[in-house]
C-alpha positions in Angstrom: 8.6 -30.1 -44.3 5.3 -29.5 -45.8 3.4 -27.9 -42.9 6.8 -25.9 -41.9 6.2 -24.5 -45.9 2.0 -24.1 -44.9 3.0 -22.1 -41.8 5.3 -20.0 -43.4 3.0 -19.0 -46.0 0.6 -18.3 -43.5 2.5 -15.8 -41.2 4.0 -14.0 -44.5 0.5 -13.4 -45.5 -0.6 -12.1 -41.7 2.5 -9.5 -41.4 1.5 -8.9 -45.4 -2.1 -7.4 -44.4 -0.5 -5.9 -41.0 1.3 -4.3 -43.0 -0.8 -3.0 -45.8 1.2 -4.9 -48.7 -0.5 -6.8 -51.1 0.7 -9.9 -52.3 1.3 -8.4 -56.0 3.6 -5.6 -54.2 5.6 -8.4 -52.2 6.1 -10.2 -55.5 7.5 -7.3 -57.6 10.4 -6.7 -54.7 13.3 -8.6 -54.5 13.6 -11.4 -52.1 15.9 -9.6 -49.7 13.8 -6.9 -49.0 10.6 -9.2 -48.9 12.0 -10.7 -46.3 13.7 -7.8 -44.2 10.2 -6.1 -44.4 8.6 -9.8 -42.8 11.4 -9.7 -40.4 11.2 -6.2 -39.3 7.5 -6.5 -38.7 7.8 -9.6 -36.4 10.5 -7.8 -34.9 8.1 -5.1 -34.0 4.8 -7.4 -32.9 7.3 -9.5 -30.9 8.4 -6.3 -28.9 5.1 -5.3 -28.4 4.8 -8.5 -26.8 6.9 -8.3 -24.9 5.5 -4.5 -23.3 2.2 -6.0 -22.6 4.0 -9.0 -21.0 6.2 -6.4 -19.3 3.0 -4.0 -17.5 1.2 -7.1 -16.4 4.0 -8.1 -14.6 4.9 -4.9 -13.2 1.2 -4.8 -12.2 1.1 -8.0 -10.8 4.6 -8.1 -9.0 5.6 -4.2 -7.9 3.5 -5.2 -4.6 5.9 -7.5 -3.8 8.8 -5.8 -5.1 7.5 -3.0 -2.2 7.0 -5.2 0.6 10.5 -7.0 0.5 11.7 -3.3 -0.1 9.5 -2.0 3.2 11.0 -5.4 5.3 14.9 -4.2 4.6 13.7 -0.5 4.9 12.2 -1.0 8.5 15.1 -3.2 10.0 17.7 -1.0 8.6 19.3 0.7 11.4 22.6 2.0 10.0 21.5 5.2 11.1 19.9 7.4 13.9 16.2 7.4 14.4 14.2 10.1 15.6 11.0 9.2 18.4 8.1 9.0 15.1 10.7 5.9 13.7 9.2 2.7 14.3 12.2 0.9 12.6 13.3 -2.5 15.0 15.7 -5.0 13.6 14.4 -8.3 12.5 11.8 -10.2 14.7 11.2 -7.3 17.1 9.0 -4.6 17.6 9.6 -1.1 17.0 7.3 2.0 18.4 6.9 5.6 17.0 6.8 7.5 20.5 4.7 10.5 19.3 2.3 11.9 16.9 4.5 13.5 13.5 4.2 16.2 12.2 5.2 17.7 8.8 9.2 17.1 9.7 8.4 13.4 9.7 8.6 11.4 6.6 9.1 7.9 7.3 5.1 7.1 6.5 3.3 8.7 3.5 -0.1 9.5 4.6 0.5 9.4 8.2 -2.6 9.7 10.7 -2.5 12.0 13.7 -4.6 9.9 15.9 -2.9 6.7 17.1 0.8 5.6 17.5 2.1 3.3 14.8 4.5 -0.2 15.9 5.8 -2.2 13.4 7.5 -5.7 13.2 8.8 -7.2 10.2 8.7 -10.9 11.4 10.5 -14.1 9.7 8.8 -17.4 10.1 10.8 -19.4 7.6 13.1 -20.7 10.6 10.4 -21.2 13.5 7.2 -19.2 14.5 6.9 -16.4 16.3 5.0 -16.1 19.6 3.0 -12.4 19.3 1.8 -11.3 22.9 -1.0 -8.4 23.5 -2.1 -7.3 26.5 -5.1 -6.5 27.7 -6.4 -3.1 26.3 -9.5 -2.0 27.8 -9.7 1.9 27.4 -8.9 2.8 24.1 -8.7 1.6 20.5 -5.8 -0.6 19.3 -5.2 -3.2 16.4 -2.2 -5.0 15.0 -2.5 -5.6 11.2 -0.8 -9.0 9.6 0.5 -8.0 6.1 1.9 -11.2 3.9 4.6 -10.0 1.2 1.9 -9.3 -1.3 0.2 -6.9 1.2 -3.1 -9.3 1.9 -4.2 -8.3 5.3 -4.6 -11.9 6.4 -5.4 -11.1 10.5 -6.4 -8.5 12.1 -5.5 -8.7 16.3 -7.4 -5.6 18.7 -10.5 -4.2 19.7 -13.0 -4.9 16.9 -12.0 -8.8 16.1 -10.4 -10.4 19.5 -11.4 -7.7 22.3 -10.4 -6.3 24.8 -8.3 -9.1 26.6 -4.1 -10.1 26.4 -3.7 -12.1 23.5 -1.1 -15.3 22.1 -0.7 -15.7 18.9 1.9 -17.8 16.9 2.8 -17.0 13.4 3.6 -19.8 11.4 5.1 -20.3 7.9 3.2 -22.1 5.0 3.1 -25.9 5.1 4.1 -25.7 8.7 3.9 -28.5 10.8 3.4 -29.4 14.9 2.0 -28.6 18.0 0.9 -25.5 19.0 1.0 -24.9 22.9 -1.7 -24.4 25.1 -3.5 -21.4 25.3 -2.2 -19.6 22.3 -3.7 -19.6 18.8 -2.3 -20.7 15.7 -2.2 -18.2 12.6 -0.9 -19.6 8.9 1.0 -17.1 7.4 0.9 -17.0 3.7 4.5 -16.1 3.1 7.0 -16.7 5.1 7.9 -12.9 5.9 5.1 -10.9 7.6 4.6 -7.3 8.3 3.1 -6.6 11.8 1.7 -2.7 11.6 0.3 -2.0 15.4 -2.1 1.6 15.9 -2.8 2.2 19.5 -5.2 4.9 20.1 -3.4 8.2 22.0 -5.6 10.8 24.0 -2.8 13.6 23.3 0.3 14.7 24.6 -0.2 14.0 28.1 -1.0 10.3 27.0 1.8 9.2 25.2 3.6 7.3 28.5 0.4 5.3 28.7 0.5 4.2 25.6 3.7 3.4 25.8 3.5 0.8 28.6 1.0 -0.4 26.4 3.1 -0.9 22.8 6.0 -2.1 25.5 3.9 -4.9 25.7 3.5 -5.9 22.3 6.3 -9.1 22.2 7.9 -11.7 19.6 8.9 -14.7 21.3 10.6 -17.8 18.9 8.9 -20.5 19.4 11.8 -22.5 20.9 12.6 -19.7 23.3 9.1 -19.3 24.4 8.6 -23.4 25.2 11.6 -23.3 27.4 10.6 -20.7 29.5 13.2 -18.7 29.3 12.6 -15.6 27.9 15.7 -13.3 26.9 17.0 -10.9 24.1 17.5 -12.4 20.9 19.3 -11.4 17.6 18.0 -12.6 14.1 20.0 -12.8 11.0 19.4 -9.4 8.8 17.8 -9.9 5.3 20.3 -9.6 2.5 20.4 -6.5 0.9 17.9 -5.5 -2.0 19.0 -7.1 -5.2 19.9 -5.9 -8.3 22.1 -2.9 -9.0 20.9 0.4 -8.3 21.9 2.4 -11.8 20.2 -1.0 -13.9 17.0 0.1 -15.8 15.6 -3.5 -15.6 16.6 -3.5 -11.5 12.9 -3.8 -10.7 12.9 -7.1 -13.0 15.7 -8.4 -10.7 14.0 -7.5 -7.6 11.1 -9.2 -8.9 13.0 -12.7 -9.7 14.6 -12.6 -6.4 12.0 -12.6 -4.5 10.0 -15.0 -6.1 12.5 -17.2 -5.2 11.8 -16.0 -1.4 8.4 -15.9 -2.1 7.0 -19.3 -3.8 3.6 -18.5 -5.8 0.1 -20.7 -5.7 -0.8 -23.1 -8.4 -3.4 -20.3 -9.5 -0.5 -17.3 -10.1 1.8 -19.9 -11.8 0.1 -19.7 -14.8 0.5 -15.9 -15.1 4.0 -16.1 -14.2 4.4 -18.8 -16.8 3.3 -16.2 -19.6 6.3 -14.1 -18.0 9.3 -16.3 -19.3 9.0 -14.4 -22.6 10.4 -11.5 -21.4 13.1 -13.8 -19.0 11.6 -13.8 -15.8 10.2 -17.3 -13.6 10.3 -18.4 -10.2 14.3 -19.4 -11.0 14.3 -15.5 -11.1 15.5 -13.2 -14.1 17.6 -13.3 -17.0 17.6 -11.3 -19.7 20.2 -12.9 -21.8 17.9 -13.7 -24.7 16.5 -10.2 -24.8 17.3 -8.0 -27.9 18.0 -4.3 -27.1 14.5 -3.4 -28.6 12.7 -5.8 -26.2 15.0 -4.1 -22.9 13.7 -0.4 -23.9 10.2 -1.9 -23.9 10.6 -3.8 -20.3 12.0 -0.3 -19.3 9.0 1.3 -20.9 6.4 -0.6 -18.9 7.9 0.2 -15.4 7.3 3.7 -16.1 3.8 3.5 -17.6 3.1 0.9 -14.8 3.3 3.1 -12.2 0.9 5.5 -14.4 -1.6 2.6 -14.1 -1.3 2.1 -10.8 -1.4 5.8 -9.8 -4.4 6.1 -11.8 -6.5 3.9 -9.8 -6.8 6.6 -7.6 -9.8 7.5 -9.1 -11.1 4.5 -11.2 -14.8 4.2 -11.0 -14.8 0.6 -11.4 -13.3 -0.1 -8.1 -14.0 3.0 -6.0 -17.3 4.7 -4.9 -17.9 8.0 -5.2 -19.9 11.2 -3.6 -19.6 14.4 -3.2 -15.5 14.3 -5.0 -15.0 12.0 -1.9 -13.4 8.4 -3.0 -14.5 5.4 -1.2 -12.8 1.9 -0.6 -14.2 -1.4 0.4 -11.5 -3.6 -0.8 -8.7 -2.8 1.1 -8.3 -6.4 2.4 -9.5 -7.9 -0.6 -8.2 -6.7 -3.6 -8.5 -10.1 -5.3 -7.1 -9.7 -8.8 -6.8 -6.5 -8.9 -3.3 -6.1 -9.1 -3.3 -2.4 -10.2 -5.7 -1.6 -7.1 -2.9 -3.4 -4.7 0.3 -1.7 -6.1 -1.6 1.1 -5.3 -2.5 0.7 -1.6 1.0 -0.7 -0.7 2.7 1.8 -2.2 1.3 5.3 -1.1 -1.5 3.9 1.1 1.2 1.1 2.4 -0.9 -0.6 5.9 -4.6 0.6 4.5 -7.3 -1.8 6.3 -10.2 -3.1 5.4 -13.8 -1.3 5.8 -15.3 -2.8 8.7 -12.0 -1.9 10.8 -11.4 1.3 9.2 -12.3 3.7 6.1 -10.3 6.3 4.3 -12.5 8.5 2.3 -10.2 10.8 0.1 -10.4 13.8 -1.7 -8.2 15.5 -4.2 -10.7 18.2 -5.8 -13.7 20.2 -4.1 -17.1 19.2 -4.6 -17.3 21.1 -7.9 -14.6 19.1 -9.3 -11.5 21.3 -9.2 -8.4 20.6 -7.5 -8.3 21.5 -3.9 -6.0 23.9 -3.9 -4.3 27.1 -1.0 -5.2 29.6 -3.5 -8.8 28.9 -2.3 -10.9 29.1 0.6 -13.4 25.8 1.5 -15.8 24.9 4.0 -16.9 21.3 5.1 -20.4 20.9 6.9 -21.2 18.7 8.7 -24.8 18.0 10.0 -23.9 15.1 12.7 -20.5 13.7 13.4 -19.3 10.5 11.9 -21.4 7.9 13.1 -18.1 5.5 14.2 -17.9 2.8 17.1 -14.5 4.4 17.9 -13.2 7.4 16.4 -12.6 10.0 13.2 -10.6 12.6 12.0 -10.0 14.7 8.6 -5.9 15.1 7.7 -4.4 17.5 4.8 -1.5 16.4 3.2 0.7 18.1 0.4 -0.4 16.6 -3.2 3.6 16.6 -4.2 5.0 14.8 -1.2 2.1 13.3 0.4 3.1 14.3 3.8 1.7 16.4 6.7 1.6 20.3 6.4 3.6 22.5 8.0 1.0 25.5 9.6 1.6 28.0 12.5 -0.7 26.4 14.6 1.1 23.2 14.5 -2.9 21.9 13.7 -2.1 18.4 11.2 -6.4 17.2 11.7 -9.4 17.6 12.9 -11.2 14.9 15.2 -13.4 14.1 17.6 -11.1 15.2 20.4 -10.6 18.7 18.7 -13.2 21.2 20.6 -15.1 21.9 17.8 -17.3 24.8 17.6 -20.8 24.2 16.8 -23.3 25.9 15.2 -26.7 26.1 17.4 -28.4 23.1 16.2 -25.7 21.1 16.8 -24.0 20.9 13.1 -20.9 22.0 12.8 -18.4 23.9 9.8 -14.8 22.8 9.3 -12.5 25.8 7.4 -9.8 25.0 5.2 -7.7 27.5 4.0 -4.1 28.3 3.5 -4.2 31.6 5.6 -5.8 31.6 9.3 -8.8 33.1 9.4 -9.8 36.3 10.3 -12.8 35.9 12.7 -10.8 34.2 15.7 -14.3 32.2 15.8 -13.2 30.2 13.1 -9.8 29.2 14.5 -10.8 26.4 16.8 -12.1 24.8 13.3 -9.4 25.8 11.1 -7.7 23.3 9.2 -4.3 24.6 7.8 -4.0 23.6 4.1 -0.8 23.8 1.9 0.2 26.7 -0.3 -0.2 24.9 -3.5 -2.1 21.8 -4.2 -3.2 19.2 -1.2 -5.5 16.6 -0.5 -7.9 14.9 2.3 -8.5 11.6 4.2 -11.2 11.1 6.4 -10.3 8.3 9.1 -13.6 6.3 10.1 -12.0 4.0 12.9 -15.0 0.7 13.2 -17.3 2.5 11.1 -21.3 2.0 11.7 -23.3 0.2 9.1 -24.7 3.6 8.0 -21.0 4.1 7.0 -20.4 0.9 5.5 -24.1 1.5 3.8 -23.0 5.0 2.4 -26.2 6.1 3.8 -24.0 8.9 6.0 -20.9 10.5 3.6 -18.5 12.9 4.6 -19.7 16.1 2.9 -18.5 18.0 0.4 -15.4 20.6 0.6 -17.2 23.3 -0.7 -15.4 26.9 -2.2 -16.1 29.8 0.2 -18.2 32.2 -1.8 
């Protein structure tokens, strides 16, 4: 009884100071309001508690919130798919059969240079058999995403050649033999996301590099040891959880898939600080939650995605020259959650630097938002030093999707015939309007009316890349 009197004594006097109300002032009030002021000011730490618990674990869990909401988005079928779509049902492989353009929105951020596949793959039953052929005249890879969007193996050109591949995709804690000749890959959920890019020469390539994708397979394990191959059908995931109109739906989400999803011993401890605001691996329940403590769970979604939007340009974990942002941590975020909210929402499938880099810009090299009302120029005194290929993509700030131009022109790249200047450099021209001089057309790179921004693809980048010793240059103002 003694130390309950102590501790009681002791927190008075800390919400006393926080408050700015000296013990004289507490003793000349009555006892009702002495206490309704103590109780109102722990009401008002406890739901600022209950924010900061809130942002961390929007931080920490909208990644996986987005990845179980990417796995129902690409097997939902329920209705017609154009030839970009590379939607498949559970377990199998679906293709985009050409390049999109700015009518296309199924991928933010699209690149005009390869064709995408993409298999959302389940493991928890049995493991999946994933067959490649052999690719010896262009560029391909085939990314493995876990549900928290680590890029766990890479399968193409740069890491296992040029030769047919099998691979079998095993869920955690997995246990048996794995047949002969094919290699075994630990998956650390027990959903992956397979995202394929298979290098395309053109128009007039597309049909080869569709016998190619055609041979990017899923086998079940059981299927695949009794020789036997045929169609298969795989139960659909349920439907996303929580209610749509429910402000605390990402909350739900977040449970749920825990559930799906079981954390290591190292993430437990984080989640264990999240019981305070009702969610644990059991999933979410906000039953002891007072109204107050709901608006500030509501609160930190919104300024959550703030955060995460921010990181855009945070110079802690990006690198930066000439207004150009740079990336090495694309398959290793570590514990930056903030950092990996951010990739797998708009940059959703980014790789790491040695397979790929994505320099981006949003302002010009003198610091101002790159914008159609403007005229720029890019110079460039060699071309990308790359082991495979590059190109440089617009896309409209607002919807972060290709631009719509009368040229039908979406990039630039090293199959564009660039003209050069007479020493071999060369000028790219970006600007809202086509350019006068019909010189400058076989360089012109359509922007968008209003605001816009640019990625520079780096496919297998040289070391003077990944040494920042060559930089894309500037966008520079025309004068």
């Amino acid at each position: 009884m003694f130390k309950k009197r102590i501790t009681a004594v002791i927190v008075a006097t800390v919400l006393m100071h926080s408050m700015g109300v000296s013990a004289h002032e507490m003793k000349s009030l009555p006892s009702s309001a002495a206490s309704q002021i103590q109780d109102n000011q722990a009401s008002t730490w406890l739901d600022q508690e209950s924010y900061l618990l809130a942002t961390d674990a929007y931080l920490w869990g909208s990644t996986l919130v987005r990845m179980e909401q990417v796995a129902r988005q690409y097997t939902d079928l329920s209705q017609a798919q154009n030839d970009t779509s590379y939607r498949a049902p559970l377990n199998h492989f679906g293709h985009a059969r050409r390049l999109p353009t700015d009518e296309d929105t199924d991928m933010p951020t699209a690149n005009r240079d390869t064709l995408y596949s993409s298999a959302i793959v389940d493991v928890s039953k049995q493991p999946m058999i994933l067959s490649t052929p052999e690719v010896d005249d262009r560029y391909f890879v085939i990314d493995m995403f876990d549900m928290w969007h680590n890029l766990f193996k890479y399968v193409g050109t740069r890491t296992t050649g040029k030769s047919a591949q099998k691979m079998m995709i095993v869920a955690p804690d997995w246990q048996g033999d794995v047949p002969k000749g094919v290699t075994l890959v630990e998956a650390p959920t027990a959903k992956v996301w397979l995202w394929g890019r298979t290098q395309v020469f053109g128009e007039k390539d597309y049909s080869k590099v569709h016998e190619i994708q055609d041979h990017y397979t899923l086998t079940p394990l059981s299927m695949y040891l009794s020789g036997k191959i045929t169609d298969f059908t795989s139960t659909p995931l349920s439907p996303r959880a929580g209610i749509a109109k429910d402000p605390l739906r990402f909350y739900e989400e977040l449970g749920a898939y825990l559930k799906a999803n079981p954390i290591s011993k190292r993430q437990q401890a984080l989640l264990g600080q999240f019981k305070k605001i009702g969610l644990s691996e059991d999933g979410f329940d906000p039953s002891k939650l007072t109204q107050a403590m709901k608006v500030q769970l509501e609160k930190a979604v919104r300024d959550g995605r703030q955060i995460v939007a921010a990181q855009t340009s945070n110079p802690v974990t990006l690198m930066q020259k000439d207004a150009w942002f740079y990336s090495f941590v694309l398959d290793q975020f570590g514990d930056d959650n903030a950092l990996r909210s951010l990739i797998s929402h708009p940059y959703l499938g980014g790789q790491g630097a040695k397979e790929a880099m994505y320099p981006i810009a949003y302002t010009d090299s003198r610091g101002q938002l790159l914008s159609g009302n403007k005229n720029y120029t890019m110079h460039f005194t060699t071309a990308p030093p790359v082991h495979s290929f590059w190109s440089v993509t617009l896309y409209d700030a607002k919807t972060k999707m290709l631009i719509g131009n009368e040229i039908n022109r979406f990039s630039i790249s090293d199959q564009t015939p660039i003209t050069k200047n007479s020493d071999g450099t060369f000028d790219l021209v970006l600007s809202y309007k086509k350019p006068i001089d019909s010189k400058l057309v076989s360089n012109w790179l359509p922007t968008a009316k209003d605001n816009f921004y640019a990625i520079t693809r780096l496919y297998v980048p040289s070391q003077a890349i990944l040494d920042m010793k060559w930089t894309v240059p500037g966008i520079n103002p025309s004068k």
